[in-house]
N, C-alpha and C positions, 0 to 999 in steps of 0.2 A: 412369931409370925413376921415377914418383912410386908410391908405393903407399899406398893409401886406407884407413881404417880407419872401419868405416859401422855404428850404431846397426840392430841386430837386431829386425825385425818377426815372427820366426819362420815365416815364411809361403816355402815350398818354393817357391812360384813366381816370388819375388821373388829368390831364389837363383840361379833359372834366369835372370832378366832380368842380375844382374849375372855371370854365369859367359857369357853372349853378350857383355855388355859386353868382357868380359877376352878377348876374340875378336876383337872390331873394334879395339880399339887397340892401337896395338905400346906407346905409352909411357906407360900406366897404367894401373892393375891392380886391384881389390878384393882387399885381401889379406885380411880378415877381415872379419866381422861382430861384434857382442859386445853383453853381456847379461848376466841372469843370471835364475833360478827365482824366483817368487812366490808359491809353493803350499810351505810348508812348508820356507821359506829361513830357514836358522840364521843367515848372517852378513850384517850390512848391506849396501848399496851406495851408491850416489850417485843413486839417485832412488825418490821415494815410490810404494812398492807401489802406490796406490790411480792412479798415471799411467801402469801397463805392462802389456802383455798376461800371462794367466795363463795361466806355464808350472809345470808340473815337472819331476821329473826325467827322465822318460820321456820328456816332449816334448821335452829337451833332447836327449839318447839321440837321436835320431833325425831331428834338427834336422843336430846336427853330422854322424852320418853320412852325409845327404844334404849338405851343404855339402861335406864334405873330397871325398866323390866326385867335387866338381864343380870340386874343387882351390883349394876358399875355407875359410880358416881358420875357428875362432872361440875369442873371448876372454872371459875369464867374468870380471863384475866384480867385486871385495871391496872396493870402493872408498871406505866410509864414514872417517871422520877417528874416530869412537869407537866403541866394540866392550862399551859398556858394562864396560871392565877385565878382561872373562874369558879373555883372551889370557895374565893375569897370574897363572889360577890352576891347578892341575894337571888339576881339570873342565875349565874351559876348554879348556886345551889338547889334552887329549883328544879334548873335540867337536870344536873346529875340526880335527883330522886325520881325525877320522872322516868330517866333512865332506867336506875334501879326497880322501879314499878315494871318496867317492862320485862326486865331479865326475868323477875320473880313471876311470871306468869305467862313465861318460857320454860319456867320450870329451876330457872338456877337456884341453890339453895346455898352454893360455895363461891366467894371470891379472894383471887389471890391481888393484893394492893400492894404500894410501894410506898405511897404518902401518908405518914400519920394523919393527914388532916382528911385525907378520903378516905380511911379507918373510923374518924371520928364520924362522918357522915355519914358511913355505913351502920356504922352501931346506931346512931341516933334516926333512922331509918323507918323504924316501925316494922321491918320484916328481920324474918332470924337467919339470917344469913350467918354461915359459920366465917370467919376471914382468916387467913395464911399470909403471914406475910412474904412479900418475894424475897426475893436473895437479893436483890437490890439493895436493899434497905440496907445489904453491909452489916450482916448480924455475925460479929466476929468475937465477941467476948461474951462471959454471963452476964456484965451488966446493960449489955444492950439487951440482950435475951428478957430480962427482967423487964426494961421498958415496957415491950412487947404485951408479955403477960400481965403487966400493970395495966393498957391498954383493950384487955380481953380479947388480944389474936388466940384463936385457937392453935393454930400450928403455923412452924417458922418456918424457914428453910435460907439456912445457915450460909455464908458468904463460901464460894468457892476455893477462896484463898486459903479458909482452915481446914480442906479435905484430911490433910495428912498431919495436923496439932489434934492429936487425940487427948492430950490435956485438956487444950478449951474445948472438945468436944464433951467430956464427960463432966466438966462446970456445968455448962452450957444446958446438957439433960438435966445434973441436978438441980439447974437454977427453975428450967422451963418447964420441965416434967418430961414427956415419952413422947410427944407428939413434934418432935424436932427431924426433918428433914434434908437428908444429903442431894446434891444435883452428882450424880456418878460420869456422865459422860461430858463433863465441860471440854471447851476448845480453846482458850483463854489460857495465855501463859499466866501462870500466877502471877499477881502481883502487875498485871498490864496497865502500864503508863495512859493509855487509851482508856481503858474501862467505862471510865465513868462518860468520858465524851462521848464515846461509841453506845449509853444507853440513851444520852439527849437527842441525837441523832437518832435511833431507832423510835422513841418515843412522838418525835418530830414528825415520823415517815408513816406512823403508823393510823394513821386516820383517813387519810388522804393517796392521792396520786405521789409516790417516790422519783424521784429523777436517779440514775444510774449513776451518775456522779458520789452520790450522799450517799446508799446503800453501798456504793464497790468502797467508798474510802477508809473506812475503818476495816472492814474484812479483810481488803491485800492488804493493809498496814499490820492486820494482826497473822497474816501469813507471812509476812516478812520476820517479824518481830521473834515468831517460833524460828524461822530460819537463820537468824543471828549464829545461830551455833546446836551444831546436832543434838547435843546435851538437853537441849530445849525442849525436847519429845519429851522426856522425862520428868521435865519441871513442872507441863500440867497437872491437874490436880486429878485427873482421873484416877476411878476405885476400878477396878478389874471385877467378872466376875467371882475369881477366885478368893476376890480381898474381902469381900463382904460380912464374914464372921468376925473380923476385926471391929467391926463399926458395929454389929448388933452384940458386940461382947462388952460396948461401953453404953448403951441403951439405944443406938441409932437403930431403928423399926422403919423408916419412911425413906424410901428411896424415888428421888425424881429423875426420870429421862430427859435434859432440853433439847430441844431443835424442831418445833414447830414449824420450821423454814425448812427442814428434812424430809419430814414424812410422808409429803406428796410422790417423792422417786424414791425414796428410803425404804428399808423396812423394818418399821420399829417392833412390828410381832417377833421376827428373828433376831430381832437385838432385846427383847425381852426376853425372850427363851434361853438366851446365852446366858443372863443374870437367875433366872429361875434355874438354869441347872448348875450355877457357880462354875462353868468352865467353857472355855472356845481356843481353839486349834488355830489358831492363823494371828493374822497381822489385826494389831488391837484398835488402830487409828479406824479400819472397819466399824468397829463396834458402836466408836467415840463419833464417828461418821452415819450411825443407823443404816453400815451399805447403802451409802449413797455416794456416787463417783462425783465431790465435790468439783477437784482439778487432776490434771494429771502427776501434777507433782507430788508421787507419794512417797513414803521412806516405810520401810518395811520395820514394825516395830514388832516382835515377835512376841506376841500374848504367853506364852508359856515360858520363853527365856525369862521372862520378868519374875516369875514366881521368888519370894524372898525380899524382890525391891522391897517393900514398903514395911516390913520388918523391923528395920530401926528406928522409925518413926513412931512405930506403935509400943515398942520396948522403950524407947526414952523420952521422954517428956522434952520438947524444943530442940529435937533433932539437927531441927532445921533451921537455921539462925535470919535466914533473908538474908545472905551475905554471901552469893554464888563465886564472888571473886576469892573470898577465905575459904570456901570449900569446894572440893573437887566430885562431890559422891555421885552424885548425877552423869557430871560429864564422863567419868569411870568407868561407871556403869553400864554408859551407854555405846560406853569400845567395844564394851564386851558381849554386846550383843545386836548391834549396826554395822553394815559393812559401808563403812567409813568412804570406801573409793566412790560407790554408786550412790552415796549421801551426798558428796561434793557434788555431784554431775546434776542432782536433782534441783539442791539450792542452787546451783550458778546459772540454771534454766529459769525455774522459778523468781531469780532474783532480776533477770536478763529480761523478763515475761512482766514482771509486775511494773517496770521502770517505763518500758516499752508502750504499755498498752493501758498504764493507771489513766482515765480521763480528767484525776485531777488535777496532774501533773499538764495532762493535753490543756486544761483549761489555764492555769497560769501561765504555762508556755505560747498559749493565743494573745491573754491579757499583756504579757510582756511584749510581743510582739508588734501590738496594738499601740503601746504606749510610745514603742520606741517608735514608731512610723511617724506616729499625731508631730513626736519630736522632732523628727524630720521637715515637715513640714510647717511647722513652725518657723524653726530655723531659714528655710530659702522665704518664707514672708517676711522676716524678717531682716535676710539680705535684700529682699526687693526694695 
């Protein structure tokens, strides 16, 4: 059995589309949706308030008790990497149980966390909340995995960077057990030099009022970053529908959708369907996309040319060395199935588009301009 774990649009009828889903297929399931409130949310998460629908707690309240009727979980996110230190102090910790008093009597029974120390506060809680930890946490080996379950997380979900090390994926089950979960549709060049800034930043944004600034500067920096070099579409760590028996043939059962920032123009029912039937016809970035027309800058990755990529990855233990400059496979690869001319036209748009219209570039470019005038003016006071 695979079981899905799918980014929360709150919308009741979107509930009813996957509770039919979980009808027609004997071997895959929605087992939760997850989320969390942005009306009066105490503790961060993993994406900026100003990209998700406005819930509270009421709407929450009655979210889940129509999903659980319909025998779909959900899982409420804490998921930020800092909590501005108030975990540390005895307010702190106060509110966040009060907090946690609240969710449970909204109904939450699942949270997914990032900080062992708000792990620790959850478990020592008084309520039985089950806890997942994020993909944050950077669970790349079995001996972080072990951490974890030394800690009594129920289910992990594995750093996006090991999608394709099917080695430490199969440590990783035997270390944790079965309840180890993949993110399939990341947008994250492996290995992004940004990553971890771009969670602080999210983490930051997610409480509160975002400025456009903070939200755009990591995203075109990680759209650029892909467009470094075409080859780049490839180095993602996405799993294709088709790939999927790969990953449950080393004990991977738990598959996550991200993009909570998606799903309001998105549609993650047809991009679950495409993984419930292991197969989709068209351009994959789609899929990794939940159809949603992020920019116009697309590049046509053709979901069926791919069939075969990820082959030697799963035949050889360390395929893949992290050393793009000593190997070509990717970049290869992706001759042979991108057309190369209308790829250059895309990025030199795109790169012409990001430079252009980055605000945060606009903002240094005011600040330096700023400096250099006050200079100015100095200088003739001081001729005077």
């Amino acid at each position: 059995m695979e079981y899905y774990s799918v980014p929360s649009d709150f919308k009741m009828e979107t509930i009813d589309r996957y509770a039919q889903m979980n009808e027609e297929y004997a071997h895959a399931k929605v087992l939760e949706t997850y989320g969390n409130i942005t009306v009066n949310n105490e503790l961060a998460s993993g994406r900026a308030v100003s990209q998700l629908p406005r819930i509270d707690l009421l709407d929450l309240r009655r979210y889940i008790e129509y999903s659980n009727a319909k025998n779909i979980d959900f899982n409420y996110t804490i998921n930020a990497i800092y909590l501005n230190n108030k975990e540390f102090t005895r307010e702190g910790v106060q509110e966040i149980r009060s907090f946690l008093a609240d969710l449970y009597q909204a109904g939450v029974r699942s949270i997914t966390a990032a900080l062992p120390s708000l792990v620790e506060i959850i478990k020592s809680s008084g309520y039985d909340f089950a806890v997942k930890s994020s993909t944050l946490c950077q669970i790349t080996n079995a001996n972080k995995a072990s951490f974890y379950r030394d800690m009594g997380v129920d289910r992990i979900v594995v750093d996006e960077s090991i999608n394709r090390n099917f080695g430490s994926l199969r440590e990783i089950v035997k270390t944790f057990g079965d309840k180890v979960e993949v993110i399939i549709n990341p947008i994250c060049l492996k290995d992004c030099v940004y990553r971890m800034f771009h969670y602080n930043q999210i983490g930051g944004d997610s409480t509160g009022s975002a400025s456009e600034i903070s939200v755009n500067y990591y995203e075109h920096r990680c759209v650029l970053q892909r467009y470094r070099d075409i080859g780049n579409l490839l180095k993602i760590s996405w799993v294709r529908p088709e790939d999927i028996p790969y990953y449950t043939s080393v004990g991977i059962h738990y598959f996550k959708l991200q993009g909570r920032h998606l799903v309001m123009k998105g549609d993650p029912v047809r991009t679950l369907k495409c993984y419930f039937d292991r197969s989709y016809d068209g351009d994959l970035m789609d899929i990794i996309n939940m159809f949603h027309s992020i920019n116009h800058f697309k590049i046509l990755l053709d979901n069926k040319k791919l069939e075969g990529f990820i082959k030697p990855f799963y035949e050889k233990d360390h395929f893949c060395q992290k050393s793009c400059e000593s190997c070509s496979y990717c970049t290869n690869y992706s001759k042979k199935i991108i057309d190369y001319d209308k790829a250059t036209e895309v990025v030199q748009m795109a790169q012409t588009f990001y430079h252009e219209y980055d605000k945060f570039n606009g903002l240094i470019e005011s600040c330096s301009s700023e400096e250099e005038e006050m200079k100015r003016t100095v200088e003739v006071d001081f001729d005077l």
